[in-house]
C-alpha positions in Angstrom: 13.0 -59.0 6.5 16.3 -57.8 6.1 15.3 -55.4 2.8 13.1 -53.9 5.9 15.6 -53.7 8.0 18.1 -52.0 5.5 15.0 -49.3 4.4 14.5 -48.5 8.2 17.9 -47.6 8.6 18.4 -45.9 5.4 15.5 -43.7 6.3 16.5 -43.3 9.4 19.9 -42.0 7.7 18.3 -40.1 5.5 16.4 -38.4 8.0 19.2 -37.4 10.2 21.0 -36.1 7.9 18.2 -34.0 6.7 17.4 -32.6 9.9 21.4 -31.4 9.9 21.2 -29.4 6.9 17.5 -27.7 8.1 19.2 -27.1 11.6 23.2 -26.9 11.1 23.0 -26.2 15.2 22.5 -29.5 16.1 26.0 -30.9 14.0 27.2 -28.1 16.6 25.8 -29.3 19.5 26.4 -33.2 18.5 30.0 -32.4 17.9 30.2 -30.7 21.6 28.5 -33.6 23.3 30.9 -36.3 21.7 33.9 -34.3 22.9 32.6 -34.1 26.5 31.6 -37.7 26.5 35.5 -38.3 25.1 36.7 -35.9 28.2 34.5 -37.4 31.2 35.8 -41.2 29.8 39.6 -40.1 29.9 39.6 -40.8 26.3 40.4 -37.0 25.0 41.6 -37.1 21.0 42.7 -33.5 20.9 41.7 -32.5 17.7 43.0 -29.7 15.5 46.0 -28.8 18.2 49.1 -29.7 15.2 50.9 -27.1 13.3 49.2 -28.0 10.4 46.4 -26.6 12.0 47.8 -23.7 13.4 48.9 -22.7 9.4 45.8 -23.2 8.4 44.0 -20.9 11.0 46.6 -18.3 10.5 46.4 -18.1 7.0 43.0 -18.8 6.2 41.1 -17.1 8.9 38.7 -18.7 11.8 35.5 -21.0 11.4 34.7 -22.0 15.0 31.6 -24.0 14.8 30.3 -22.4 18.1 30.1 -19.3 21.0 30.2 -19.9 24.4 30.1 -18.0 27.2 31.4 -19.3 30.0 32.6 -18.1 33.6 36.3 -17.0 34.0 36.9 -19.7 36.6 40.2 -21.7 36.2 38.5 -24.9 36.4 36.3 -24.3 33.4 38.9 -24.9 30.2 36.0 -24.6 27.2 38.0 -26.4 24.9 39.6 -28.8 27.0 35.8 -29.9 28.6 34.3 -30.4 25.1 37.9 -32.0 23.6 38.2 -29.0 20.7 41.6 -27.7 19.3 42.6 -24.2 17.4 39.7 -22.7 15.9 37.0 -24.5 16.7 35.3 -22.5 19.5 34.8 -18.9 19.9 35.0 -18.7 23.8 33.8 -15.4 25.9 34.7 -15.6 29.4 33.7 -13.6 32.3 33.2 -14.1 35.9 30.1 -15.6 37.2 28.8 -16.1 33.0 27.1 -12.7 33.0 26.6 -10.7 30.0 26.7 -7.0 29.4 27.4 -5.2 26.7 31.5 -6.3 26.2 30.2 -9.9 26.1 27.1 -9.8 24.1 29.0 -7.4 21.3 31.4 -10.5 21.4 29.0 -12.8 21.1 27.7 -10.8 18.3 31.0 -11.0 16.7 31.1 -14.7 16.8 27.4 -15.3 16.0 26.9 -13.0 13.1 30.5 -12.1 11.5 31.7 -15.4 11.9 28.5 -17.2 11.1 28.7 -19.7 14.4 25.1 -21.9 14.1 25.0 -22.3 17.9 25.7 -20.2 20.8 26.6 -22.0 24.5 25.7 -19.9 27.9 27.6 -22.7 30.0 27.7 -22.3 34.0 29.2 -24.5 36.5 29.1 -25.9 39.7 30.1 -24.1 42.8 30.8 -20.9 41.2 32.1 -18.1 43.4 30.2 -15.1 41.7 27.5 -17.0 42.1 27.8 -17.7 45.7 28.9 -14.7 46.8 25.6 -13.2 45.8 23.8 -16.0 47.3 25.3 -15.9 50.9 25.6 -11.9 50.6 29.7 -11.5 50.7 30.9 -7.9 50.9 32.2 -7.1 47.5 34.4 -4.1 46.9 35.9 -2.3 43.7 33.6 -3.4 40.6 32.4 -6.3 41.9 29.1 -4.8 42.9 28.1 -4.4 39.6 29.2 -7.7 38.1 26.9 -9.3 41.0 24.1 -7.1 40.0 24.1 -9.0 36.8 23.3 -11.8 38.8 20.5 -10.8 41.6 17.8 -11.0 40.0 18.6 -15.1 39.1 18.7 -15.1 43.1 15.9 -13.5 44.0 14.0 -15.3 41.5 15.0 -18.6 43.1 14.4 -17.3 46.5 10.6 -16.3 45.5 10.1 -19.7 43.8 12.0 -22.3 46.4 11.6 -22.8 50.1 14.7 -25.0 50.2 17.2 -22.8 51.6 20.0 -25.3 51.6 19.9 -25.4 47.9 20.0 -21.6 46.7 23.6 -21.8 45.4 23.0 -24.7 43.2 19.4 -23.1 41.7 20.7 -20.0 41.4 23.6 -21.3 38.8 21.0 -23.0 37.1 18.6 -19.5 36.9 21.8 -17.5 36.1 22.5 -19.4 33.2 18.7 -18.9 31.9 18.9 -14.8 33.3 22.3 -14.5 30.8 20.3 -15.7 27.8 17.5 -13.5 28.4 20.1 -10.9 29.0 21.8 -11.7 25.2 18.7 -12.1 23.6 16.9 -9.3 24.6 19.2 -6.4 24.2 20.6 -8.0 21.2 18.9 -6.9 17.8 21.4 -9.3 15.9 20.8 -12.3 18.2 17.1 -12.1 18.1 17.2 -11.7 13.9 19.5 -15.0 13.6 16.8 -16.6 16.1 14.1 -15.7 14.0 15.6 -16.3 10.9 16.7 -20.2 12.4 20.3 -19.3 11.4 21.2 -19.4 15.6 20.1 -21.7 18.5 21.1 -20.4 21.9 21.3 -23.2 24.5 21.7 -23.3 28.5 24.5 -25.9 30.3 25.9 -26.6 33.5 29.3 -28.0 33.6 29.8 -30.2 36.5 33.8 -29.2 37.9 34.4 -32.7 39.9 32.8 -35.4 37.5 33.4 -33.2 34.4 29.8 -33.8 32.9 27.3 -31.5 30.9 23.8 -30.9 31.9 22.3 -29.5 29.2 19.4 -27.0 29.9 17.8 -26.5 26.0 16.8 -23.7 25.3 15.2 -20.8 27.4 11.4 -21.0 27.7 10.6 -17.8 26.7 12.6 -17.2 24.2 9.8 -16.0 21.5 9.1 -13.4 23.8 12.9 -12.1 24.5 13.1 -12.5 20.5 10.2 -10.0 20.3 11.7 -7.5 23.1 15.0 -7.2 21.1 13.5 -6.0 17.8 13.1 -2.8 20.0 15.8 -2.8 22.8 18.4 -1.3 20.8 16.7 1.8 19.5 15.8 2.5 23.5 19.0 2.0 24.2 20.7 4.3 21.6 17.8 6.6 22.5 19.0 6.8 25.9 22.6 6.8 24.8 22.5 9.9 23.0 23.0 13.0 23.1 20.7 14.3 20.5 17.1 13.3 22.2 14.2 15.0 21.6 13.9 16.0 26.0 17.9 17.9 25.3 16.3 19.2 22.2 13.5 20.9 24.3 16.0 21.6 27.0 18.1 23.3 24.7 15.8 25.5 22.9 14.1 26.5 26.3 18.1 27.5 27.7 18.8 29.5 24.1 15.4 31.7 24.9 16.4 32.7 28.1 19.7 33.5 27.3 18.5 35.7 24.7 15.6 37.1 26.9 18.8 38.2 29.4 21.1 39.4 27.1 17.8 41.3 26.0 17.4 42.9 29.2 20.8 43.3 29.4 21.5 45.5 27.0 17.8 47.2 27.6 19.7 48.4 31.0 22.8 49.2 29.4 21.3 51.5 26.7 19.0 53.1 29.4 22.2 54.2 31.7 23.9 55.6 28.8 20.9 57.9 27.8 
């Protein structure tokens, strides 16, 4: 019975450790979910904050073991939440967790250069970019485009749901899901290290009073955003530049009737001489 017993659990070892090494995400992920358990008990160790570990980094470089992108708000401390010290997370914060292109060519950065197996979009509760799109605040300065990022979450939740009295709460949770499908699709490099199973890009909601993580998984169609961003980039650089075929056209038409003028031009010209 007990040789069972022992086989069970050496398999079951075994098996765990194999699924680690095929997925080198979920040590990532594991190691975040212990350190927020450690946070909501009160039982923090803070890890790698000694000046040994401040040498190290300094002289050997950075290995953070994950990318998160999380909202600005002073209530949110990434590494504090998930109990991590120097080095260990490669954070991108920005009001309201939205990402355009500063944040996802960070993300980039930390995903690709520096080889991080999992990427975090983490909300939280009662977030104020959030509600200010919800309940329609005035925003001035460049505000209205940060909130733009965000819309579409909203009106999304306001086709799908009746419940009015809920619309902040859903919308933090569709925002979070509207940011990945924001990275992913204009993101060439994020949708390669999908594909190639080097990358897993999760959702979570960081509760601000009790401290807790909901995690979200992954978003549902993220095959589809995979597919969208082998072709996003070359649109974009399309539209970015100057030398597209429609200025090519424009410019060859504008040359010909500059010619044709200065043609006429000096037609007159010669004529009043004679």
């Amino acid at each position: 019975m007990k040789r069972k017993i022992y086989l069970l659990f050496a398999i079951s070892i075994f098996g765990m450790v194999c699924n680690l090494i095929a997925n080198p995400w979920e040590m990532s992920l594991q190691r975040l979910r212990e350190g927020n358990e450690r946070f909501v008990a009160g039982q923090s160790a803070h890890p790698n904050r000694s000046l040994e570990r401040r040498q190290e980094t300094a002289s050997k470089g950075q290995k953070p073991f994950a990318t998160i992108l999380a909202c600005s708000d002073s209530r949110v401390p990434v590494e504090v939440l998930f109990d991590q010290g120097v080095g260990d997370l490669f954070v991108v914060k920005v009001a309201g967790n939205v990402a355009d292109v500063d944040e996802i060519a960070t993300i980039e950065y930390g995903t690709e250069h520096l080889a991080t197996p999992l990427l975090v979009v983490l909300g939280h509760t009662k977030c104020g970019a959030v509600t200010a799109v919800a309940s329609g605040a005035h925003l001035e300065g460049h505000l209205p485009k940060l909130a733009d990022k965000i819309k579409p979450a909203f009106e999304k939740v306001q086709k799908e749901h009746s419940d009015k009295h809920n619309l902040v709460d859903l919308t933090i949770k569709e925002n979070v899901f509207q940011t990945i499908s924001d990275i992913i699709s204009n993101s060439k490099i994020i949708g390669h290290l999908i594909e190639e199973k080097k990358l897993q890009v999760v959702g979570a909601i960081y509760d601000i009073e009790t401290g807790k993580i909901e995690w979200l998984g992954t978003h549902p169609d993220e095959k589809k955003l995979v597919e969208i961003s082998k072709h996003s980039e070359a649109q974009h650089s399309d539209s970015k530049s100057f030398f597209t075929t429609k200025n090519f056209i424009f410019m060859a038409i504008f040359i010909v009737l500059v010619s044709l003028l200065a043609t006429i031009l000096v037609f007159i010209l010669a004529k009043r001489k004679s």
